[in-house]
N, C-alpha and C positions, 0 to 999 in steps of 0.2 A: 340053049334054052329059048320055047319060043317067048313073045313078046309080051303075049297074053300072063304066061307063070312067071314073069318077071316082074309083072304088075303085083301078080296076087301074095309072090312074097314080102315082098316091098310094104303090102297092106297087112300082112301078119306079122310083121314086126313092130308095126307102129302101133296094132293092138295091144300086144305083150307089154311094150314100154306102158300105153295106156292105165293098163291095169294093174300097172307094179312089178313084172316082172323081172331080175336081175339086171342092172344095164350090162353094159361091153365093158371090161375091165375091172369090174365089183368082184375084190378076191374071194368073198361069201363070208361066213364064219370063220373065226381065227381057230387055230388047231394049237399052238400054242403060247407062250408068254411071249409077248415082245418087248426086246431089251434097247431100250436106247442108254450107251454108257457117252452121258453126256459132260460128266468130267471125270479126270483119271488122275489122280495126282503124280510126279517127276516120279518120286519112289517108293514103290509098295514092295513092302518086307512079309507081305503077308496076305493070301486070299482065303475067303470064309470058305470051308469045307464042310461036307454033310457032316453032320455029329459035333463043330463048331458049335461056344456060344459065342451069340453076338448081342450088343444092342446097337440102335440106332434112330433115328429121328424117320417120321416121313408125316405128308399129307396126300390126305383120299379122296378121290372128287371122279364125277361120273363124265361120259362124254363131252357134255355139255359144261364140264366147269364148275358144276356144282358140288360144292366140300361133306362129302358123308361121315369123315374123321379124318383127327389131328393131333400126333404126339406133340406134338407144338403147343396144340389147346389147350391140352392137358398139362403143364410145363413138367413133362417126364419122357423119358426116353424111353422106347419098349423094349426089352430085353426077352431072350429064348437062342431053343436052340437052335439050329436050320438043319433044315434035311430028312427029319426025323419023323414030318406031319403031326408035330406041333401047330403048323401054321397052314393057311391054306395054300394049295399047290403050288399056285401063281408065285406065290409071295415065294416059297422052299424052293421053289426051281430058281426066280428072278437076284433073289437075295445069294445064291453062290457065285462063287468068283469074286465077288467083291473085294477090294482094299479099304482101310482104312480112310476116311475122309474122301472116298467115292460118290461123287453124286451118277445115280441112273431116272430114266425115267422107265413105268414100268405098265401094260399095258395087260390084263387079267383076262381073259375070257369066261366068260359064265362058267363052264365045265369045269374049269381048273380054280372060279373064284368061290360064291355060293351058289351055282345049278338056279336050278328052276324055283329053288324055293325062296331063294333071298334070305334076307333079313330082316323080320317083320319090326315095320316103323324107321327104317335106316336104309336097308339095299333091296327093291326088289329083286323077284325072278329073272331070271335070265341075265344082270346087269353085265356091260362089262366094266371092269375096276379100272383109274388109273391112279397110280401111286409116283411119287416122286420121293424116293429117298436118299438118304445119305446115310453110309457108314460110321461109327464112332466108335469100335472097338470090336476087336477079335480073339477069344483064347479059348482055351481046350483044356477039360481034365487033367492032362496030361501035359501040359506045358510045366517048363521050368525056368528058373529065374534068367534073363537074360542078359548079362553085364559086356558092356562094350569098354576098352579102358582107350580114351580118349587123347590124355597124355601122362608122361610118367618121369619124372624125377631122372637124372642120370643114377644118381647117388640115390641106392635106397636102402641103408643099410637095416633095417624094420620091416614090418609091417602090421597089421593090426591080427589081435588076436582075439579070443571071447573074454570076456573080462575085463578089456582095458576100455578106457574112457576117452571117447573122442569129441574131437569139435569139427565143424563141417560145415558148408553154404550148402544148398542146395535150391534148387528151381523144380517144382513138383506142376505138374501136366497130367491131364487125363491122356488117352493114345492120342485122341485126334487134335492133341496140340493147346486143350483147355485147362490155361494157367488153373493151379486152386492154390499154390501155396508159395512161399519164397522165403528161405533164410535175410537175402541180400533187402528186402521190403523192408524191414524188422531192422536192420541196423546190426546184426548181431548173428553169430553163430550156431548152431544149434549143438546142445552137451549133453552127452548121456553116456551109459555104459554099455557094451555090446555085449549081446547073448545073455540077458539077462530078463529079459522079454520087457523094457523098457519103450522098447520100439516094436514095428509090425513086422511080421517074421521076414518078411522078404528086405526090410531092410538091415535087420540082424546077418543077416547074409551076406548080402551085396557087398556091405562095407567090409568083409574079411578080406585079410593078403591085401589092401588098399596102403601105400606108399604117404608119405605127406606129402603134400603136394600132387598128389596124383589126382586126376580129373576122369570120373567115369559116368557114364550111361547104366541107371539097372531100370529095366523092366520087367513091373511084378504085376504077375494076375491076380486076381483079384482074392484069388483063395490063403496068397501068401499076404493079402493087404485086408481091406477092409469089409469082403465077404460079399454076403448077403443086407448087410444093411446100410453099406456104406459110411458116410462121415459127412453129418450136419448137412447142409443146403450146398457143398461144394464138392462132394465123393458122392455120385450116384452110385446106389446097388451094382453089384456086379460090374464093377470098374477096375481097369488096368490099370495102373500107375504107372509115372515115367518119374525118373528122379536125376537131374545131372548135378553131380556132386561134385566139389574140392573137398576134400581133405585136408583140412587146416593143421592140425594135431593130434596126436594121441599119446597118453602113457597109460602107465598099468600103478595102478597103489602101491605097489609092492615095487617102484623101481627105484632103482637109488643112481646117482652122479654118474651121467658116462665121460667118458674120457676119451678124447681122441690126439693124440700126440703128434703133429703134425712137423712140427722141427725140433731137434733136440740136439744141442750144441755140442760140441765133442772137443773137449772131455768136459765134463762135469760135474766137477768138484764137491760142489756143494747145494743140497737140497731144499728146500723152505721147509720148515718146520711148524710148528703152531708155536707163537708168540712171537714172530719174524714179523717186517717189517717193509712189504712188500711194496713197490711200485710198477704198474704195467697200463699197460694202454689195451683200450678192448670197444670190439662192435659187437651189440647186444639184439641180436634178431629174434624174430619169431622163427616158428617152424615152416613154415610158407616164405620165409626170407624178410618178410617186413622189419627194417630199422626200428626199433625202438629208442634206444641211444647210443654213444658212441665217445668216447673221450678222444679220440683222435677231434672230432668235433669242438671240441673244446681248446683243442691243441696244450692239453696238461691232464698227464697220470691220473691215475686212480690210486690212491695211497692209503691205505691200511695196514691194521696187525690181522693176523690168520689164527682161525682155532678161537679166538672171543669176541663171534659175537657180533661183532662191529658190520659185519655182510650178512648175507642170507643164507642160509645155512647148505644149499649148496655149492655156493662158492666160496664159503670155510673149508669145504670138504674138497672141493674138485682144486685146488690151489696148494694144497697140500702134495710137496715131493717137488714142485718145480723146480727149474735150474735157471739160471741168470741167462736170458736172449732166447728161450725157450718161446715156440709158439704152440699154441693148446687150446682144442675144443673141448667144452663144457657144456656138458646136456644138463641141464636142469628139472627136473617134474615140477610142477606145484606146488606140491607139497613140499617140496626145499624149496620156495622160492615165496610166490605171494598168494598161492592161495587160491582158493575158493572166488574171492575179493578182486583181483588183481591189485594194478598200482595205475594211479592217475587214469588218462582215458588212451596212455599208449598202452597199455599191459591189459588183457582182458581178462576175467576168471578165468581160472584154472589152465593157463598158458603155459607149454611147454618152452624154454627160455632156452637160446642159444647162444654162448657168449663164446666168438673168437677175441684170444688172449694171448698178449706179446709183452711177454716180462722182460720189465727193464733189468730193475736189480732189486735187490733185498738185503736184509742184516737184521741183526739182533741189538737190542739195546747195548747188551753186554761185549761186544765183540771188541776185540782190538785190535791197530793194525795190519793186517796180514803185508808179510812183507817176504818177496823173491828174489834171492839174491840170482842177477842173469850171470854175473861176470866178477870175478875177483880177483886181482892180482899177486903173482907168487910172491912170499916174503914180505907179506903185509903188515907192520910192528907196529904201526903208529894208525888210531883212529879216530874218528870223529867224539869230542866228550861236550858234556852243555859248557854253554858261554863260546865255544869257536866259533870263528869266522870261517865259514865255509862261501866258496863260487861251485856251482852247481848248475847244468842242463836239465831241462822236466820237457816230457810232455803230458800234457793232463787230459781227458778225456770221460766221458760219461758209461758206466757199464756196457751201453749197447753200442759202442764205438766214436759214440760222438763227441769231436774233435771241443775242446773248450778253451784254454789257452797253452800259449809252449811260447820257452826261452828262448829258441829258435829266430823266433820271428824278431830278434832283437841284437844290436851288434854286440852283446856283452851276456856273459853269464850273469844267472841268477845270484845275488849275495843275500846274505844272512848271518845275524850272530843268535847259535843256536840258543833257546831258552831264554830268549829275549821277549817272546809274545808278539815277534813281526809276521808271524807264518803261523796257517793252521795249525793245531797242536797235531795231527794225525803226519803231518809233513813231517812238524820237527821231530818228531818220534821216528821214522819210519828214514832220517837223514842221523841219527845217532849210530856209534860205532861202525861207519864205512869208511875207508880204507880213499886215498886219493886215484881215480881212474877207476872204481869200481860202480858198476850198474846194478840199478833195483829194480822191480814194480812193485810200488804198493797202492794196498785197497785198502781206502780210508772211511768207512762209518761214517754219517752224515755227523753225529756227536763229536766225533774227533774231525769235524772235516766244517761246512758251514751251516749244519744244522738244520732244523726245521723251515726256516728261512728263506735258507740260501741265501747267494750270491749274487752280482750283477753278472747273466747267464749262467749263476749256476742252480737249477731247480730245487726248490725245496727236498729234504728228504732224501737227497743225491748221495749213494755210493760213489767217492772220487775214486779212479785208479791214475795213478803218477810213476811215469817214467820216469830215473833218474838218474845222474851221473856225476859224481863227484870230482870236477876238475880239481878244484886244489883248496887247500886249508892251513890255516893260522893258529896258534892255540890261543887261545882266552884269556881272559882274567877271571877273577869272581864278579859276579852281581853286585852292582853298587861300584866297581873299582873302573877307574878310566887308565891308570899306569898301575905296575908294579913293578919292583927292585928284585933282579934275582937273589939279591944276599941281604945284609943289613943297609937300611941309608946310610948317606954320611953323618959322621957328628954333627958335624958343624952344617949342615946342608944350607941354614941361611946365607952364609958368608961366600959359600962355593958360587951360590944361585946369584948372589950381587956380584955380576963383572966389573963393574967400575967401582965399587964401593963408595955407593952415595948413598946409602942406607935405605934407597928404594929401588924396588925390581918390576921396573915395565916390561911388557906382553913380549918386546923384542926379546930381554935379556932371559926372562921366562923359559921362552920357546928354543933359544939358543941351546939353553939349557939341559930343557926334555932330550931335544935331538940329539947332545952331545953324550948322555948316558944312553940312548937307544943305539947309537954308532957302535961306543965301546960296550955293549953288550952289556949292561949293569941293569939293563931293565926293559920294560916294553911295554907299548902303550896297547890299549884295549883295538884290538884289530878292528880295520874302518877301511871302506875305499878313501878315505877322507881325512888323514892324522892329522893334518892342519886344527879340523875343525874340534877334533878329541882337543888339541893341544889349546885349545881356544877354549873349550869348555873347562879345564883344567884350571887354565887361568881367572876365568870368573869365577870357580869354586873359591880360591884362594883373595880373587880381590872384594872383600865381604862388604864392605863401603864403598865399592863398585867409583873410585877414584883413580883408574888406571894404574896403580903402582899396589905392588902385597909390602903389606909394613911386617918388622919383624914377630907383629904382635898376631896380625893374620894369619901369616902361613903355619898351619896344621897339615901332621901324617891324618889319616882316615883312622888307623889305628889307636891315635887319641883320643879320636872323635868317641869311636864303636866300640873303643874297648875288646876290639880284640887284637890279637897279633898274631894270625897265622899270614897274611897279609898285610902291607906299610903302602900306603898311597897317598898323593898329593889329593 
């Protein structure tokens, strides 16, 4: 090119710039939306699609910054559908794709915003828009409930059905994450009946085939929640809801005691019955596991009669049939239990009540010793009658195995003279008529045993069982008598009893005495590990002026005394 047309173009372009003409690089007019997606959230479970409704937030403002509208200003969210030309192009092309809590920035050209004509008093001609929105919700006609189960109980032997009555927490969210509501805020559960339209249909729903203790996710559009006019100043129109729930509880009115039989001791003799007299230890949960109480906690039974009254009426009823060392769950409803009301601030209305139960043992007022013979000897003639002197091995022990005392731990057997009132009457019952070398177990009724009371270690209310074994035995006297004469005394018995005949009889000449008719077999003193001490008591019956010597005016048979004579005793 010569030098000359190098000049002149050089000067025709500095004209053009002069007078306005495009510079170098000016893309010209936009042909369509510009998207800036300027936040994206971690995870979108969902992009707006043509025939989607959405609503959402934005502000409108022109090139320059200055604000034309503001769903902000207005404190309402806009709602519609996209895609459809509803809305201006800009906005139906800019607004898809979107997720939930999407912020974009959005750039409109005239064509696709209001054209030439504008918006008289708001947008002129030609303008171009820019918008800054964010998403807040996405659903479709045709959407349905969407339940996520978050976690689940191992054990779920239930689950919820229509009709039954449940408790629940829950955390309520619009989509984009805006708290409106919370069980857990409130202190308290929320309690209603399912399918009964008590609640908004999507959550009559959700909560079906729901586990106790199970934690889920429902999201409900707005058609299954609160519509078109939404709920107060906290559920705008056309709102999604989000709900994450527990499941605290539920029963049905119509349930009654379950039972779940988790140990059951073999063999099993004997069942509780109503008017029995039960003792068992038990942890008392909620259905979500929460302690309520616990008599283990306390380290002492839980002691009652069954069948009146005295518990709640379903644990009159779920306690009914037990066995001794049995363990057993016991579902309760409310309505056997406390009610509407609950109890104190552990038990809430209408709680379903879980009691694991480990029976000690039980009896009836009326019951008598039950007695097993383990072992008997062939040829057995001779037995145990009241008043003998029995030596005797025990071990004693609590229904549920637990160890309480035993003759064992001792260099010597147990003695006793039976019907003497040294030994529980259920013992000395239950040690009549055995045989020398033969073994028992008996179970002794708290009544025949130590009663309501008890013992030092032995529990109030306490069914005893006692091992026992009859080493060896004495026969008796009667009650009241310390000697008797197999045949008649002697006549003369003062004379026989004074050895030196000095007209007084000391403790020596006494005692000489007894032992010399206990030798030759004429009589026998009341069985004692201790005859001494018999023979010594003997002696003071007789010395009545307690002067060491019996005068002949003293000494008295018992049978003068008592007036009777099937028996003759000093």
């Amino acid at each position: 090119m010569a030098p000359g047309s190098r000049c002149l173009l050089l000067l025709l372009l500095l004209l053009l710039g002069i007078l306005g003409a495009p510079a170098l690089g000016d893309p010209g007019p936009l042909e369509d939306v510009v998207i800036d997606r300027y936040y994206i959230p971690k995870i979108c479970l969902r992009e707006a699609q043509m025939g989607d409704f959405i609503r959402y937030h934005y502000n409108g403002t022109f090139k320059d910054g200055k604000k034309f509208d503001s769903s902000y200003d207005r404190g309402a969210t806009v709602a519609g559908v996209v895609g459809v030309g509803r809305l201006i192009t800009g906005m139906d092309r800019g607004l898809q794709g979107m997720c939930v809590n999407e912020r974009r920035h959005l750039i409109v050209p005239p064509h696709l915003g209001y054209g030439s004509i504008g918006v008289a008093g708001l947008i002129p001609p030609d303008a171009t828009l820019y918008f800054d929105v964010v998403m807040l919700d996405i659903w479709n006609k045709n959407d349905k409930l969407q339940i996520t189960t978050l976690s689940k109980p191992q054990r779920c032997n239930r689950t919820v059905e229509n009709s039954d009555f449940v408790r629940y927490h829950y955390n309520g969210t619009l989509l984009d994450g805006t708290p409106f509501d919370s069980s857990y805020s409130k202190g308290s559960t929320y309690d209603t009946y399912i399918g009964t339209g008590w609640l908004i249909k999507g959550m009559d729903q959700g909560l079906l085939g729901m586990c106790a203790g199970e934690k889920r996710s429902i999201i409900i559009p707005p058609f299954l929640a609160y519509g078109e006019k939404g709920y107060g100043t906290v559920i705008p129109p056309q709102a999604s809801l989000v709900f994450s729930v527990l499941l605290v509880d539920f029963h049905n009115p119509k349930d009654g005691v379950f039972l779940e039989h988790l140990e059951v001791p073999e063999p099993c003799k004997r069942r509780a019955v109503t008017g029995d007299f039960v003792r068992y230890h038990y942890n008392g949960t909620l259905m979500d596991g929460t302690l309520f109480d616990s008599s283990y906690s306390r380290n002492q039974t839980y002691n009652t009669y069954i069948g009146k009254g005295y518990i709640i009426p379903g644990m009159d009823q779920g306690l009914q049939g037990v066995c001794m060392g049995e363990q057993r769950r016991v579902v309760v409803p409310p309505h056997l239990a406390y009610g509407e009301n609950g109890a104190g601030d552990k038990i809430p209305g209408s709680a379903v009540l879980i009691f694991d139960v480990h029976i000690i043992d039980f009896h009836n007022p009326s019951d008598p010793v039950e007695i097993e013979t383990v072992f008997r000897p062939e040829g057995c003639n001779v037995t145990t009658r009241d008043r003998d002197f029995v030596r005797y091995h025990y071990n004693c022990s609590l229904m549920d195995g637990t160890r309480l005392f035993s003759s064992h731990d001792y260099e010597k057997p147990q003695e006793v003279t039976l019907g003497a009132n040294k030994v529980i009457e259920g013992l000395n019952s239950g040690l009549l008529d055995m045989c020398v070398g033969e073994r028992r177990v008996l179970i002794i009724p708290p009544h025949l045993g130590h009663g309501e009371s008890g013992a030092r270690g032995v529990p109030g209310s306490a069914v005893l069982r006692f091992e026992v074994e009859l080493i060896s035995m004495e026969e008796g006297v009667p009650e009241g008598y310390l000697f008797i004469w197999h045949g008649e005394p002697p006549a003369n018995l003062y004379e026989q009893m004074d050895l030196n005949k000095d007209g007084g009889i000391p403790v020596e000449e006494f005692s000489t005495f007894i032992k010399t008719q206990v030798a030759e077999g004429k009589g026998r003193l009341m069985p004692s590990s201790d005859p001494e001490k018999v023979i010594a008591d003997m002696f003071q019956n007789q010395d009545r002026n307690q002067d060491g010597k019996i005068t002949p005016e003293e000494l008295k048979l018992k049978s003068d005394e008592d007036q009777e004579r099937i028996h003759e005793e000093l």
